[in-house]
KOLPAMAR-743536 format. One line per 2 residues: their letters; for each residue x, y, z of C-alpha. Coordinates in Angstrom, 1 decimal, decimal comma, padded with zeros to 4 digits. Layout:
N
a> X Y Z; ... .
//
This chain:
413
xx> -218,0 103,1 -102,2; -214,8 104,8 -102,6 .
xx> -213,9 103,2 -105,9; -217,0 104,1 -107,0 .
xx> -216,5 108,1 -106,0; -213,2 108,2 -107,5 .
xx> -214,7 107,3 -110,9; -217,5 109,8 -110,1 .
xx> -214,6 112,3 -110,0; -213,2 111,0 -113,3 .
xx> -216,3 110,4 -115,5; -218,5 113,0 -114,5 .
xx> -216,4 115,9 -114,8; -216,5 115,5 -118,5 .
xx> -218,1 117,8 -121,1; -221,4 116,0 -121,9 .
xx> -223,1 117,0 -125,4; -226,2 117,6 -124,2 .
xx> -229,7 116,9 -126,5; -231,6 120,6 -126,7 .
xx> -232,0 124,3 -126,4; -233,1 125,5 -123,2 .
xx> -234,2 129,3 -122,8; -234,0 130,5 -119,0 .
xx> -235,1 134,1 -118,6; -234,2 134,2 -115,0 .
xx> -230,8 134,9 -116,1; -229,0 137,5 -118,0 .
xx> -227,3 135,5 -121,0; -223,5 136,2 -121,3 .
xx> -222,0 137,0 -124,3; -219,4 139,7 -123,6 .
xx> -215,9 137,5 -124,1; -213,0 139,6 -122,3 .
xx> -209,7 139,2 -123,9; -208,5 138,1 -120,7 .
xx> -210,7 135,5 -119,7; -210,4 133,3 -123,1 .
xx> -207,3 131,2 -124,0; -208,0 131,4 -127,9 .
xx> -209,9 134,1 -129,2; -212,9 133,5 -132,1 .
xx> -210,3 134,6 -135,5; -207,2 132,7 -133,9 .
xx> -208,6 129,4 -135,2; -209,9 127,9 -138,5 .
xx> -213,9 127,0 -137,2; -214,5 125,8 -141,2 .
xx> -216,5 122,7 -140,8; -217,6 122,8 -137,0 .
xx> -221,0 121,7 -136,8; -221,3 122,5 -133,0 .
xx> -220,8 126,6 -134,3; -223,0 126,3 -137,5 .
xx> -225,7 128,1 -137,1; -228,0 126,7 -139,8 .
xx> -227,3 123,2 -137,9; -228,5 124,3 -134,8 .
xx> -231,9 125,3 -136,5; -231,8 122,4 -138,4 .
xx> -231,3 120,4 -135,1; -233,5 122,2 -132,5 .
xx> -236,6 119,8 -133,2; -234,8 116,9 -132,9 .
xx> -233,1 117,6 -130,0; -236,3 119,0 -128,5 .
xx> -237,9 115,6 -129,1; -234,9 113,7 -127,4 .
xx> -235,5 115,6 -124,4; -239,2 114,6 -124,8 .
xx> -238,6 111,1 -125,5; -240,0 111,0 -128,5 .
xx> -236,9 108,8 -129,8; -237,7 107,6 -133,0 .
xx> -238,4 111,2 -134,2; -235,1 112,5 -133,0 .
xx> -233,0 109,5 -134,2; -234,7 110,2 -138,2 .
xx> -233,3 113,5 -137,7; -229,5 112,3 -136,8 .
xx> -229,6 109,9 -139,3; -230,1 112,4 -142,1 .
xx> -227,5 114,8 -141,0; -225,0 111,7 -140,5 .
xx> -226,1 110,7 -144,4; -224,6 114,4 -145,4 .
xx> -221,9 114,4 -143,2; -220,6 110,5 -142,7 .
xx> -217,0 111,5 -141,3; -218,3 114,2 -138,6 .
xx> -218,5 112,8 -135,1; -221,4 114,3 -134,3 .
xx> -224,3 112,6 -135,7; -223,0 109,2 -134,0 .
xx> -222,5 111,2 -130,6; -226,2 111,9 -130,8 .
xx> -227,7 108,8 -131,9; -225,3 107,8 -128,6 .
xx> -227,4 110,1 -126,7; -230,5 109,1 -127,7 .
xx> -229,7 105,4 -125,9; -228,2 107,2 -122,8 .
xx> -231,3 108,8 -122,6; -233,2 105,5 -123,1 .
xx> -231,0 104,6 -120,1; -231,0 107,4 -117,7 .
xx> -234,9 107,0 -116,3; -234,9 103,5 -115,1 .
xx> -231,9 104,7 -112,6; -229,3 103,4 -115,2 .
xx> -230,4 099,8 -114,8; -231,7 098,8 -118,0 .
xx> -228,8 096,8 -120,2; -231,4 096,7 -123,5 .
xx> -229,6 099,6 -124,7; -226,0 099,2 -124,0 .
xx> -224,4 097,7 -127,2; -225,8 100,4 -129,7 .
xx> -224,9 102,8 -126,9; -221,8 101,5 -126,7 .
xx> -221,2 101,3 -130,7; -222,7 104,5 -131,6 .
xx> -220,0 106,4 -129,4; -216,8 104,0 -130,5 .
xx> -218,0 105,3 -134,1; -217,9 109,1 -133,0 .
xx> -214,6 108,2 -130,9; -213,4 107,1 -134,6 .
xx> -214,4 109,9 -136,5; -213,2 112,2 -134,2 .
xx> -210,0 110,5 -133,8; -209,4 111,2 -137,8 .
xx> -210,5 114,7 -137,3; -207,5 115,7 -134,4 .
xx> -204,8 113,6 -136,3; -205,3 115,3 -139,1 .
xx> -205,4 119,2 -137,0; -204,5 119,1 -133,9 .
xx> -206,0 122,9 -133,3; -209,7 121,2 -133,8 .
xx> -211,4 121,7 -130,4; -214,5 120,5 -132,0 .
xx> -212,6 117,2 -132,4; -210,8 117,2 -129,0 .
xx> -214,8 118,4 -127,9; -216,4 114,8 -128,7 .
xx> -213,5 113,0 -128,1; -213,8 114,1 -124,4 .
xx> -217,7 113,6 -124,3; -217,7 110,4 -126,1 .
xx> -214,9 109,0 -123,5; -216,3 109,8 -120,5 .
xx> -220,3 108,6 -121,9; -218,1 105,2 -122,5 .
xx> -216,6 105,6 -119,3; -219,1 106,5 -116,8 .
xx> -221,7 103,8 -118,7; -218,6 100,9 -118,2 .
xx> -218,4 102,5 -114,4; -222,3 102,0 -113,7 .
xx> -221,4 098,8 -115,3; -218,3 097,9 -112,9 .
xx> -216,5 097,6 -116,0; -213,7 099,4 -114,3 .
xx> -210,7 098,8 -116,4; -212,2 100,2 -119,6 .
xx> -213,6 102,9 -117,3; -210,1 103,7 -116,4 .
xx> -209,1 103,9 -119,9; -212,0 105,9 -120,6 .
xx> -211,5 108,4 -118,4; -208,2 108,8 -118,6 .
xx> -208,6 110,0 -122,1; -211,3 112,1 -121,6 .
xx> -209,8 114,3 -119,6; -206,7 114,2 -121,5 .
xx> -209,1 116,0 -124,3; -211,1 118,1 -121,9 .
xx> -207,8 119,3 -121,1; -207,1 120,2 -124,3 .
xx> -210,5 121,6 -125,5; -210,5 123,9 -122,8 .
xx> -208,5 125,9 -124,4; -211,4 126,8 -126,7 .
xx> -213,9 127,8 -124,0; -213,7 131,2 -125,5 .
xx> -214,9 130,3 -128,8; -219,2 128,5 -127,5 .
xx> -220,3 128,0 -124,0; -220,5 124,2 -125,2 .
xx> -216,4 124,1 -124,4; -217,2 125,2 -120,8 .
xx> -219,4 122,7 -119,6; -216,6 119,7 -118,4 .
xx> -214,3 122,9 -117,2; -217,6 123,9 -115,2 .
xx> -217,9 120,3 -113,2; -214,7 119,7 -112,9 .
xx> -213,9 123,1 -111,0; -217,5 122,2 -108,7 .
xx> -216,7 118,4 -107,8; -213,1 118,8 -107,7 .
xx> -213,5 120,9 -104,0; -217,0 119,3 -103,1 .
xx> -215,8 115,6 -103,6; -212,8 115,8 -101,3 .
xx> -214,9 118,3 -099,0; -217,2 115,7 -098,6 .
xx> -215,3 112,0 -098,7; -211,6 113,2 -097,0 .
xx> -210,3 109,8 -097,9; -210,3 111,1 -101,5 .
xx> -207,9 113,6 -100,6; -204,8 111,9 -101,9 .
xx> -206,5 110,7 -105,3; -207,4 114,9 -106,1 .
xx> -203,8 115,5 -105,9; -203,2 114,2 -109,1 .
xx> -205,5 116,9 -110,7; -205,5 120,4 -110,9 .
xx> -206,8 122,8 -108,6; -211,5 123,7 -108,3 .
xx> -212,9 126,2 -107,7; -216,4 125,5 -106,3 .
xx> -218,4 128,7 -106,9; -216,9 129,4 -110,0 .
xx> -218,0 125,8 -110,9; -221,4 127,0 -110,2 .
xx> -221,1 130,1 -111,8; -219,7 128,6 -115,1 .
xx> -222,3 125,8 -115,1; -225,6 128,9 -114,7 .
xx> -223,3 130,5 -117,5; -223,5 127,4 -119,8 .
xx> -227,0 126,5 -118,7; -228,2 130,2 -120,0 .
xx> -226,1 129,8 -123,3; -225,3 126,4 -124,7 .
xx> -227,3 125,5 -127,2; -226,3 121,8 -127,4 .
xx> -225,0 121,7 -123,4; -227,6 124,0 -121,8 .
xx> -230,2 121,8 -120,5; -227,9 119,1 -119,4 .
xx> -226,2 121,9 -117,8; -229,7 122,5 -115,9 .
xx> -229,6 119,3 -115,3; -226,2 119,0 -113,6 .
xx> -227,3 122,5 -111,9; -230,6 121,3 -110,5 .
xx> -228,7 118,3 -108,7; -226,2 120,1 -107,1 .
xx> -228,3 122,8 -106,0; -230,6 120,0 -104,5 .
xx> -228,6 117,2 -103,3; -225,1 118,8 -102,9 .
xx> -225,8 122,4 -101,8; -229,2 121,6 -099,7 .
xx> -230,9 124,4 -101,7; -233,8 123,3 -102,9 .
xx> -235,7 126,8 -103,2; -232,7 127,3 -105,8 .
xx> -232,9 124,0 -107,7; -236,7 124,5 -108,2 .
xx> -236,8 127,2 -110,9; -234,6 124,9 -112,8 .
xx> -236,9 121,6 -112,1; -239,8 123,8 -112,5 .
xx> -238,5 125,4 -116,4; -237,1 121,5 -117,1 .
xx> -240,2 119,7 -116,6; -242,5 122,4 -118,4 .
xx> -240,3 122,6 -121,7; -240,0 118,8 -121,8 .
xx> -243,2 117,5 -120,3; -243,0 113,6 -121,3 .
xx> -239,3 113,4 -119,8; -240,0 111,2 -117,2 .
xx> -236,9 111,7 -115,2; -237,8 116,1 -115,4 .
xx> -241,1 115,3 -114,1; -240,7 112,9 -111,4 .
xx> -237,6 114,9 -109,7; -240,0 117,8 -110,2 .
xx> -242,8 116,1 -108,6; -240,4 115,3 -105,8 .
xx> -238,9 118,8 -104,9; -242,7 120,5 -105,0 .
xx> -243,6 117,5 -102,4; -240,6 118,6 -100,6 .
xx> -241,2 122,2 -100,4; -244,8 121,9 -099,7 .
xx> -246,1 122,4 -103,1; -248,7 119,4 -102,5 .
xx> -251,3 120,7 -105,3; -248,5 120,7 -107,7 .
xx> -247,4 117,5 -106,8; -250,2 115,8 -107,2 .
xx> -251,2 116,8 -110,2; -247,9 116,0 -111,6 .
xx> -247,6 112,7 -110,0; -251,1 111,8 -111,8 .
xx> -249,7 112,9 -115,1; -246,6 110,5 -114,8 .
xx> -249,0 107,4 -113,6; -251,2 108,4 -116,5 .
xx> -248,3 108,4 -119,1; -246,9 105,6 -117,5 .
xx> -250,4 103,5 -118,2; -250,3 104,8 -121,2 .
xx> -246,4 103,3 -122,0; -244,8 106,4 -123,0 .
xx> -241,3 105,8 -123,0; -239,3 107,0 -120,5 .
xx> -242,1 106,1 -118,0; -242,2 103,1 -115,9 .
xx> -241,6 101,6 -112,4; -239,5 104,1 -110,8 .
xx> -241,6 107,0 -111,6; -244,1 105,0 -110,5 .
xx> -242,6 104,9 -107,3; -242,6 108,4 -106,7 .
xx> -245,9 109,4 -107,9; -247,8 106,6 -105,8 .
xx> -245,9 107,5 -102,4; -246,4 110,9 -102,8 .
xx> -250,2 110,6 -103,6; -250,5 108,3 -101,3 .
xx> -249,2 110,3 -098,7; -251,6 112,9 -099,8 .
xx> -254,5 111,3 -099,5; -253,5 109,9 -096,3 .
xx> -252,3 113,2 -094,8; -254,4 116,1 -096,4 .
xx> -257,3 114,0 -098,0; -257,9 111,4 -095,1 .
xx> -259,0 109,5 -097,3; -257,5 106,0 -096,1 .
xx> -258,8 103,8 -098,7; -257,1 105,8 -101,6 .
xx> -254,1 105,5 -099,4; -253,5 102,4 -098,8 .
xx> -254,3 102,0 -102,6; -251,6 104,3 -103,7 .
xx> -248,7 102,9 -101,0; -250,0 099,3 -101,8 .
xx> -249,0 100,4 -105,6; -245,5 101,6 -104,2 .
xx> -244,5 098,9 -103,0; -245,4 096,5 -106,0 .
xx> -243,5 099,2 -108,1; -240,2 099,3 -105,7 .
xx> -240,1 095,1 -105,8; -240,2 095,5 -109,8 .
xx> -237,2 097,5 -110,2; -235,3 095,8 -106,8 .
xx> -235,9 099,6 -105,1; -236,5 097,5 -101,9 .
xx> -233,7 098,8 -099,3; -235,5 101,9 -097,9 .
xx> -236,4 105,3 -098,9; -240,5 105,1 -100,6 .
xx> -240,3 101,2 -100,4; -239,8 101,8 -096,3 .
xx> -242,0 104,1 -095,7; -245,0 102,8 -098,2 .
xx> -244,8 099,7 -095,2; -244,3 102,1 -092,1 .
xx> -247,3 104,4 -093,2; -249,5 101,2 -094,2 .
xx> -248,2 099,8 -090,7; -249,5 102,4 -089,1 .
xx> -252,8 102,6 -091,3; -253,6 099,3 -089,9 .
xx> -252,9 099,8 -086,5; -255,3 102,6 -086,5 .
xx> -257,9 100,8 -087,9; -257,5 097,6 -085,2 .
xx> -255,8 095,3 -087,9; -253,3 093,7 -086,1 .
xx> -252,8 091,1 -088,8; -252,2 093,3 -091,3 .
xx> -249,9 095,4 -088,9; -247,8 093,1 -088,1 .
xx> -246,8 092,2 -091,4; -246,2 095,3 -092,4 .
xx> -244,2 096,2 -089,3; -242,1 093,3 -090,0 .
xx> -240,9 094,8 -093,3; -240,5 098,0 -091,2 .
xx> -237,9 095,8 -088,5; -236,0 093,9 -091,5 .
xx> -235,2 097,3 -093,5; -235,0 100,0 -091,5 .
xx> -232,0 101,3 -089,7; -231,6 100,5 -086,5 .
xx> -231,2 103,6 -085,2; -234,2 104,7 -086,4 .
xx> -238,0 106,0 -084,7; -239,3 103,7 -087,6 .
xx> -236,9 100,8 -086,6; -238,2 101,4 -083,0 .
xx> -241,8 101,8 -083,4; -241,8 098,4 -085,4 .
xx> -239,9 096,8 -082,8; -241,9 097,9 -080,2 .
xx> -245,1 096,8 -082,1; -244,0 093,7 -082,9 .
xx> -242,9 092,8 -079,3; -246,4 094,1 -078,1 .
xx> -248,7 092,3 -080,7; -247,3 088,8 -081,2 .
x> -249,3 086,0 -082,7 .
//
C-alpha cells in the first residue's frame, strides 16, 4: 500500500493532456495574467510551431477530442491520424492517439491489458519526437509539456502494472520536465495543470498517510488550496486540459475533501456534455444516489444498462455494477417492488464476479440486501446462502458481519 501511494505521489502529479473542451459557466474564466504571477511572459519566448497555442488547431481538433470523450474512438483516432500525416515530427498527434487507448483503459477500473502495447508505443513515439524538439531548443515548453505528460502516462500505466522500475524511471523524468515547463504556466492554462496536482496531493498525501512524511521531503513545498484553486482555474480555461482537470477536480472534491454537494456540478456538466462516457455517467449516477437524487439515478443507471446491452464502448461490467445496485436498491427501498429487486442485485453480483469486484462494496451488499430479502419472505434456504457470502466478506467488525453471524448460528441446516 505504501509503495503504491508513493507512486501515486509521483505519477499523478503530472500534467496530463487531456482529450476536449469543456465550457463551465459556473465560473468566471481567468485570463488577466499579472506580471508577477508568470515566470515567462507571452513575447519572451518564440511560440512558432506550438500546436497546443494554435488556434486553428484547436478548431480543427475540438470534434475529435469531443468524440474521445464520448467514446466514439474510431472517429477521434481518423482525426489524429491526419494531423500526425501533416505534422510527422510533432509530439502531439502520437500523445493523443496515446490517449485514445488510456481512455479505452480507464472504464474497466484500469484492468483491461488489450490496449497496453499501442498505449505503450504511441507515447514512446511522442517521448521521441519531443525529445528531438528540447534538444534542439531548450526554451520549448511545448516540448518539455509532452515530455512530462507522456512520462508520467508511461509511468503511472507501468505503476497500475507493478512495473515499478520503469515507473521509477518514468516518473522521475516527468517531473524533471514538469519542473521545467512550469516555467511557462504563464503562457496557456494547459502548463498549469501538473503544477495544480502537485501543490493539492503534495499536503493531502502526507496529511493523510504520515508514513509518507519522509519520502515528500525530497520535493518541494504544496500548497493545498491553491492546488484547488489552480486546478477550477485550468478546469474553466484549458482547452486541451480542462475536462481532465474536471475530472481530477470532481474526485478530490468527492473522495478527498468529503464534498460531494461540490463535486456534483462538475459530475453533473461532465456526464451531460459527454453522455456515452461511461466512467462520467456511472460516477454521476453514483453521487445523485448519494445525495438523494434517486429519480436521477435511476434514470441514468437505465441509460448505462441500456448502452451497455447495446455494446457501446466504454460500457461494460463495472458500470453494470453500479447501475443494477442502485436500481436495485430502488426498487427494493422506494418501489417495494421485491421481484425487480432481487432481479437487479441478482444482476450485481453476476457483474462484480465478471470483473473479480468480489471483496465488498456493491458485491457485499447485493448479498446482505438479498439476505435479508429472503429472510423476509420465510426462505431460509436461500438466506442462508446468501448470509454466508455476507460472513466470508464482510468485516468483522461490521452490523453486516454480525447480522450474518447471528443468522447463520440461528438457522442452521
Amino acid at each position: 500500500m505504501i509503495l503504491r501511494l508513493r507512486f501515486i505521489l509521483l505519477l499523478m502529479l503530472l500534467p496530463f493532456l487531456a482529450q476536449a473542451q469543456q465550457p463551465d459557466t459556473t465560473r468566471t474564466p481567468i485570463r488577466n495574467i499579472e506580471t508577477e504571477n508568470v515566470d515567462v511572459l507571452p513575447n519572451a519566448v518564440d511560440t512558432k510551431g506550438w500546436l497546443l497555442l494554435d488556434k486553428d488547431i484547436q478548431t480543427e481538433l475540438e470534434g475529435a477530442v469531443q468524440n474521445l470523450y464520448n467514446c466514439r474512438y474510431e472517429k477521434a483516432e481518423k482525426q489524429f491520424r491526419s494531423l500526425r500525416r501533416r505534422y510527422p515530427n510533432h509530439p502531439m498527434p502520437y500523445f493523443l492517439l496515446g490517449l485514445s487507448q488510456w481512455w479505452k483503459i480507464v472504464p474497466t477500473n484500469i484492468k483491461t491489458k488489450q490496449y497496453d502495447k499501442l498505449f505503450f508505443a504511441y507515447m514512446d513515439s511522442s517521448i521521441t519526437k519531443a525529445e528531438t524538439l528540447y534538444e534542439a531548443d531548450n526554451k520549448n515548453y511545448e516540448a518539455c509539456f509532452f515530455l512530462a505528460a507522456a512520462y508520467g502516462f508511461d509511468g503511472r500505466l507501468n505503476a497500475e502494472r507493478s512495473n515499478w522500475p520503469k515507473a521509477t524511471v518514468s516518473a522521475k523524468r516527468a517531473l524533471k520536465y514538469l519542473e521545467i515547463s512550469k516555467e511557462a504556466n504563464g503562457l496557456s492554462p494547459e502548463f498549469l495543470f501538473g503544477q495544480a496536482l502537485f501543490n493539492y496531493y503534495a499536503v493531502w498525501i502526507p496529511d493523510n498517510y504520515p508514513l509518507l512524511k519522509p519520502v515528500l521531503l525530497l520535493f518541494p513545498k504544496g500548497n493545498k488550496q491553491l492546488g484547488l484553486q489552480q486546478l477550477r482555474n485550468v478546469a474553466d480555461n484549458g482547452f486541451y486540459v480542462g475536462p481532465e482537470a474536471k475530472v481530477f477536480l470532481m474526485r478530490i472534491l468527492n473522495n478527498e475533501e468529503n464534498n460531494p454537494e461540490a463535486a456534483m456540478p462538475l459530475a453533473r456538466n461532465l456526464a451531460k456534455t459527454y453522455p456515452d462516457n461511461g466512467y462520467f455517467q456511472r460516477f454521476y449516477a453514483l453521487l445523485c444516489f448519494n445525495m438523494g437524487e434517486f429519480r436521477e439515478s435511476e434514470r441514468v443507471s437505465q441509460e448505462i444498462l441500456t448502452k451497455l446491452n447495446q455494446g457501446m464502448p466504454g460500457y461494460e461490467g463495472i458500470s453494470g455494477r453500479y447501475a443494477t445496485y442502485f436500481l436495485g436498491w430502488l426498487m427494493q427501498n422506494r418501489y417495494k417492488d421485491l421481484t425487480k429487486a432481487k432481479d437487479y442485485y441478482q444482476r450485481c453480483i453476476v457483474f462484480a464476479e465478471s470483473t473479480d469486484e468480489t471483496k465488498g462494496g456493491f458485491y457485499l451488499h447485493a448479498n446482505y440486501n438479498l439476505a435479508r430479502i429472503a429472510e423476509k419472505e420465510r426462505d431460509l434456504g436461500t438466506a442462508r446462502r446468501y448470509y454466508s457470502v455476507v460472513r466470508e466478506i464482510a468485516d468483522s467488525k461490521s452490523d453486516q458481519y454480525r447480522e450474518a453471524k447471528a443468522f447463520l448460528k440461528k438457522n442452521k441446516k
